[in-house]
C-alpha positions in Angstrom: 84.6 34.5 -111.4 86.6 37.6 -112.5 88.7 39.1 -109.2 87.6 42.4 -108.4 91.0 44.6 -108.6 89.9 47.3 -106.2 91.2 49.0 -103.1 88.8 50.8 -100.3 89.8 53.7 -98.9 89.1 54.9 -95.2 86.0 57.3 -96.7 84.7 54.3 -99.0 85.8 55.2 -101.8 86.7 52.2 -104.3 90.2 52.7 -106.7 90.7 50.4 -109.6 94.5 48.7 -109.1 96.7 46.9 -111.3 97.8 43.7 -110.9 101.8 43.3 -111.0 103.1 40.7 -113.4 104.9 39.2 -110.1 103.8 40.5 -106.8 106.3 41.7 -104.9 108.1 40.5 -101.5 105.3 40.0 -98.3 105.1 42.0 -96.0 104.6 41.3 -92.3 103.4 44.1 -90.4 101.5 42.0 -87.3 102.2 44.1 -84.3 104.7 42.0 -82.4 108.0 42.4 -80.0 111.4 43.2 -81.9 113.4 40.5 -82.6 116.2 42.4 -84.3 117.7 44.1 -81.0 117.4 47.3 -82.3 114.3 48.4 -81.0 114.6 46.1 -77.7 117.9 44.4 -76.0 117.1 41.6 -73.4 119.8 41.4 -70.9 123.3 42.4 -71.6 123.1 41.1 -75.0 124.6 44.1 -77.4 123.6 45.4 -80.9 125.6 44.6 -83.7 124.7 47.1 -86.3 125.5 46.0 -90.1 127.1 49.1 -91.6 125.0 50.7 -94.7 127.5 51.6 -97.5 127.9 55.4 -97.9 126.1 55.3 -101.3 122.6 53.7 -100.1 123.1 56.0 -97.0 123.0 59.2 -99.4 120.3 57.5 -101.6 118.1 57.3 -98.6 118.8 60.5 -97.5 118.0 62.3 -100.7 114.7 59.7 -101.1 113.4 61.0 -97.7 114.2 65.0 -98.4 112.4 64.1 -101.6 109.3 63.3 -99.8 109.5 66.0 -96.7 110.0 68.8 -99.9 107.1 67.7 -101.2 104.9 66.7 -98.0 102.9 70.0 -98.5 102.6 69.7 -101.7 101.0 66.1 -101.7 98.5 67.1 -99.2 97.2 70.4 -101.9 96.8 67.6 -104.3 95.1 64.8 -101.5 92.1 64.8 -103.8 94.1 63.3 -107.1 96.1 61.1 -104.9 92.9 59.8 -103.5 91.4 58.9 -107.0 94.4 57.3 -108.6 95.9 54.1 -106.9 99.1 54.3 -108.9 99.9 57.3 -106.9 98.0 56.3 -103.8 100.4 53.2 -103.8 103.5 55.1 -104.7 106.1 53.9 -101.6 107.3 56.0 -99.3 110.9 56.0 -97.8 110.2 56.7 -94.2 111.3 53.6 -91.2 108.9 54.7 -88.5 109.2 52.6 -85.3 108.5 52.5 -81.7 110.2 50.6 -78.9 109.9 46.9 -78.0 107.8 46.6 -81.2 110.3 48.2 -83.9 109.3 48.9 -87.5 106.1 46.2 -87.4 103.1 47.8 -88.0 105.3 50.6 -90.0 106.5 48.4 -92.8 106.0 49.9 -96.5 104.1 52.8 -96.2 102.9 54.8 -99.0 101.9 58.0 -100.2 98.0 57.8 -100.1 98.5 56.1 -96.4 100.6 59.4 -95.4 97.5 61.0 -97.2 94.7 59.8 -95.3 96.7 59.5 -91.7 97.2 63.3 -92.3 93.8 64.1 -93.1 91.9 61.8 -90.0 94.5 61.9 -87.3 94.0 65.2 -85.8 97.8 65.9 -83.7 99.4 64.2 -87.3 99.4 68.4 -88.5 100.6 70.7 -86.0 98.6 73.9 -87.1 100.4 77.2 -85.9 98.3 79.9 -87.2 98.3 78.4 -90.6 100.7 79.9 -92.0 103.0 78.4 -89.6 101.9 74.4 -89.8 104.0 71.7 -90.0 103.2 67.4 -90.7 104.7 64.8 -89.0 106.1 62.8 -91.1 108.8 60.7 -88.8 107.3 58.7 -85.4 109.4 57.6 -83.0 108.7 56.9 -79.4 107.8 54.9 -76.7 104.4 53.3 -76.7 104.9 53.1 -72.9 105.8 56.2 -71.8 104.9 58.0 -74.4 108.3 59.9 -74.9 108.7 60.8 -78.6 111.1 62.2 -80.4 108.9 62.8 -83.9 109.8 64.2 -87.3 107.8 67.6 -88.1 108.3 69.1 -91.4 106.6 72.5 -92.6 105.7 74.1 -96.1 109.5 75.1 -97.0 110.4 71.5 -96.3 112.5 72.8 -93.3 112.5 69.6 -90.7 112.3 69.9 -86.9 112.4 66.8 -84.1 110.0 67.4 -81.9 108.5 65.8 -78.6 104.7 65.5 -79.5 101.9 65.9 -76.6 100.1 62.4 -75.2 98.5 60.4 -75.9 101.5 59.6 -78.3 99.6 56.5 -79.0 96.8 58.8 -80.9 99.5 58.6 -83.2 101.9 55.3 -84.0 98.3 53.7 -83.5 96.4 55.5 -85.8 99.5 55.5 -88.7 99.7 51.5 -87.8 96.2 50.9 -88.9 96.0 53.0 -91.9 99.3 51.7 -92.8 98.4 47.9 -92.5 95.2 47.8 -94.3 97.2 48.3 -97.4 99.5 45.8 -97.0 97.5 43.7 -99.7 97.6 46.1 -101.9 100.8 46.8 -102.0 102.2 43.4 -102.7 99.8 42.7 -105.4 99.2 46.2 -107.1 101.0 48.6 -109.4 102.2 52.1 -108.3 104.2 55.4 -109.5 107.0 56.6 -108.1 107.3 59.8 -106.1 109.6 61.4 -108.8 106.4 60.4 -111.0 103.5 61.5 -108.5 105.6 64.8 -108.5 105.7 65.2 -112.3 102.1 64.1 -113.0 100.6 66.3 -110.5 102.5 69.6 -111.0 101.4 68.8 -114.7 97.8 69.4 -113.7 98.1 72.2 -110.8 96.3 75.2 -111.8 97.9 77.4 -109.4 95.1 77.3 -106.9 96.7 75.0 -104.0 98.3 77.4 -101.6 95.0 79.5 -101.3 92.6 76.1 -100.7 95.8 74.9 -98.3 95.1 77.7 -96.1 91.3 77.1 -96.5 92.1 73.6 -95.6 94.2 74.3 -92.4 91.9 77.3 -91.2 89.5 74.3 -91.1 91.5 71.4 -89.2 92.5 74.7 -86.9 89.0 75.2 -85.9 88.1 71.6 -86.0 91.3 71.4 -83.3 89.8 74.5 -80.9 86.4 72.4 -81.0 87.8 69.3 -79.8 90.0 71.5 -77.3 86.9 73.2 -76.2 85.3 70.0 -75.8 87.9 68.5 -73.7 88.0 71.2 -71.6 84.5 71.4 -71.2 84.5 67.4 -69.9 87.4 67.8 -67.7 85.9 70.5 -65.7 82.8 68.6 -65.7 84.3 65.6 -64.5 86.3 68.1 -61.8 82.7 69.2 -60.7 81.9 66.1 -60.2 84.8 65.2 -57.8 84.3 67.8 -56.0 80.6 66.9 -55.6 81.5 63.3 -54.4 83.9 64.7 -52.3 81.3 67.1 -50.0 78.8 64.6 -50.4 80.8 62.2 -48.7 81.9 64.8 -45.8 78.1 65.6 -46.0 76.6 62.1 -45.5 79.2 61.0 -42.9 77.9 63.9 -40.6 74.3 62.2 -41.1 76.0 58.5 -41.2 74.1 57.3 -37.9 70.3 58.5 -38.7 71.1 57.2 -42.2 72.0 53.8 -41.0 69.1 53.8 -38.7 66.7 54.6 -41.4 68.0 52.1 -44.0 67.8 49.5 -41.7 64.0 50.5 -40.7 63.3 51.1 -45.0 64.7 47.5 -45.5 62.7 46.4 -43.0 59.8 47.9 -44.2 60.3 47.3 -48.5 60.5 43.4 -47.5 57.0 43.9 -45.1 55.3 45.3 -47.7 57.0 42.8 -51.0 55.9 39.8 -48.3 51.9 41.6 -48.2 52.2 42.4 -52.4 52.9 38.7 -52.6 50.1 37.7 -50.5 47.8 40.1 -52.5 48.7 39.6 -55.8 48.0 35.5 -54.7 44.4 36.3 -53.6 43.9 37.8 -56.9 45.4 34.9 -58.9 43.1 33.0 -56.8 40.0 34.9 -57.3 40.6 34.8 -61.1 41.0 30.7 -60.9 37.9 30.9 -59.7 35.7 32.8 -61.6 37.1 30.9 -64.6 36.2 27.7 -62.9 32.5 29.1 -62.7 32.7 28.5 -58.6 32.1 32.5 -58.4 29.7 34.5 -60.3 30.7 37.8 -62.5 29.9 40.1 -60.3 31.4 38.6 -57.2 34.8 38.2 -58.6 34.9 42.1 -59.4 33.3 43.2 -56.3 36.4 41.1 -54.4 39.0 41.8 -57.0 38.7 45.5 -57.6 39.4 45.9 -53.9 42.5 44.0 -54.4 43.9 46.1 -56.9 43.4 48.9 -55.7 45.6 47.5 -52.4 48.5 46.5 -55.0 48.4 49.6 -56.9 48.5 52.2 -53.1 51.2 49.5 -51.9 53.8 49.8 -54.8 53.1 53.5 -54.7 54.4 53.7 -51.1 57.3 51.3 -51.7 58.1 53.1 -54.4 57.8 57.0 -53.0 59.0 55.5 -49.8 62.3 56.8 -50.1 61.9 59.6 -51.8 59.3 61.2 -48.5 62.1 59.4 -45.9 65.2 60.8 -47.6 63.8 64.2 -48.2 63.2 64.7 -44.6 66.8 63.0 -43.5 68.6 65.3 -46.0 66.7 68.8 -46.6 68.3 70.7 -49.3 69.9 67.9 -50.9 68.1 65.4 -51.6 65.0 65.9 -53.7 62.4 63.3 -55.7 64.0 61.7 -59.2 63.0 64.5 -62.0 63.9 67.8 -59.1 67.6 69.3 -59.1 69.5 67.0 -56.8 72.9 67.2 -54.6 72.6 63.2 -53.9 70.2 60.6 -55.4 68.8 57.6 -53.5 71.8 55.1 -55.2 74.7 57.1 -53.4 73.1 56.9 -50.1 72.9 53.1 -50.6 76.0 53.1 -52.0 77.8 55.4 -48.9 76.0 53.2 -46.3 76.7 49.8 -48.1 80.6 51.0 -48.4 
């Protein structure tokens, strides 16, 4: 069976790969505690840190100022970066890690994961008025706590640290899973280089990108406002709601002692009347064992039966508006019949007297 060389990306979309000749080093990027004692010391025990030689210090340096120069100008071009897995591959030099769990989870990222993280996690672009936005493009924090220190770069490649708002696992979670379900890919697959991705792309840029960036961002602004709109709108909700329990409660405590006295007399009475359904709904399964039987005639069984059900049917009725009447007279104003606006429904009264 021929293998099926193919990536899928978060939106579905399928990229043809292409195999290595040798795939390259695994990588393991399982979520787990740090065991280099960088990211987490145990005890007293202290860090030795292995010097990095001044040349692969610079090389670094220049690799990553490579990429933050760029960072805008790899999310104009998202859409080619998204089609072509040689450049959705292309590896990225940025170590992101957290504390206690280090660089796993972080391991190996590449351009088309930076990509897609910018484009679906929402606090990932820091919109200021568009003209003014910056990407992260560093994480670093606690997963704990939540104190971050993050790497924010804008469209002149200028870089900032900055201390992003929680939840700060909206966004070393989000990049860990994007980042990790490449992991495959990037073992076994081909990719360009970000001097290449560079040199392709501004081959094919008809001058259009800074107008549709500002499109872009106007549209993840607005998309922000909505969400902020909609958190707003829950948390005042949910303060209503506090507030509500809160009077309730003063409320019903005021009323505790007829309450009590009434949900004793209202269990008394719902078992009375489940005892006398029992006992009717009996006589009926009798009455119908013998009709079948041929002991009664036709007409005798309805002329007993129909009775019977019309018992069963006025009995649930009152067990079931039985509260509703009671409660409505206990609590005037406040309580009203399921389907009317209500202060307090039947379950909190239950609940109150119960707790």
């Amino acid at each position: 069976m021929k293998e099926n060389h193919h990536i899928t990306l978060l939106n579905g979309r399928e990229l043809l790969c292409y195999p290595k000749g040798e795939p390259s080093t695994p990588i393991d990027n399982r979520v787990k505690l740090d065991t280099t004692g960088q990211y987490l010391t145990i005890g007293r025990q202290k860090l030795v840190v292995k010097p990095t030689p001044p040349e692969v210090e610079l090389q670094r340096k220049q690799a990553v100022k490579f990429f933050t120069d760029h960072a805008f100008f790899f999310l104009d071009h998202r859409e080619k970066i998204l089609n072509d897995s040689l450049m959705f591959l292309a590896p990225v030099p940025i170590e992101n890690g957290i504390a206690y769990f280090g660089t796993s989870g972080f391991k190996r990222p590449t351009l088309g994961v930076y990509v897609e993280w910018w484009m679906t996690c929402i606090p990932a672009i820091i919109s200021r008025y568009r003209k003014n936005s910056w990407l992260v493009y560093y994480i670093a924090g606690s997963p704990l706590s939540g104190r971050n220190c993050c790497g924010i770069v804008n469209a002149k490649g200028e870089c900032l640290s900055e201390c992003l708002p929680n939840p700060f696992s909206a966004i070393w979670r989000s990049f860990v899973e994007v980042n990790t379900r490449y992991d495959e890919a990037k073992e076994r697959y081909e990719s360009y280089s970000l001097e290449e991705v560079v040199k392709l792309l501004e081959a094919s840029d008809e001058g259009d990108s800074l107008t549709e960036r500002e499109l872009y961002l106007l549209q993840r602004e607005n998309l922000v406002l909505r969400q902020e709109l909609q958190d707003a709108r829950e948390a005042g909700a949910k303060a209503e709601e506090k507030m509500r329990r809160t009077l309730l409660k003063a409320y019903l405590e005021c009323k505790r002692e007829a309450l009590t006295n009434w949900y004793a007399d209202y269990c008394r009475k719902q078992e009375e009347g489940k005892k006398l359904l029992e006992s009717l709904n009996w006589q009926k399964q009798q009455l119908k064992q013998q009709f079948h039987a041929g002991e009664i005639s036709r007409m005798c069984y309805l002329h007993q039966n129909d009775p019977l059900k019309k018992r069963v049917f006025e009995l649930e009725q009152t067990l079931n508006n039985m509260a509703n009447e009671e409660l409505s007279e206990l609590l005037p104003g406040v309580f009203n019949p399921p389907g009317d606006t209500e202060l307090v429904t039947f379950d909190e009264v239950v609940e109150f007297l119960e707790n």
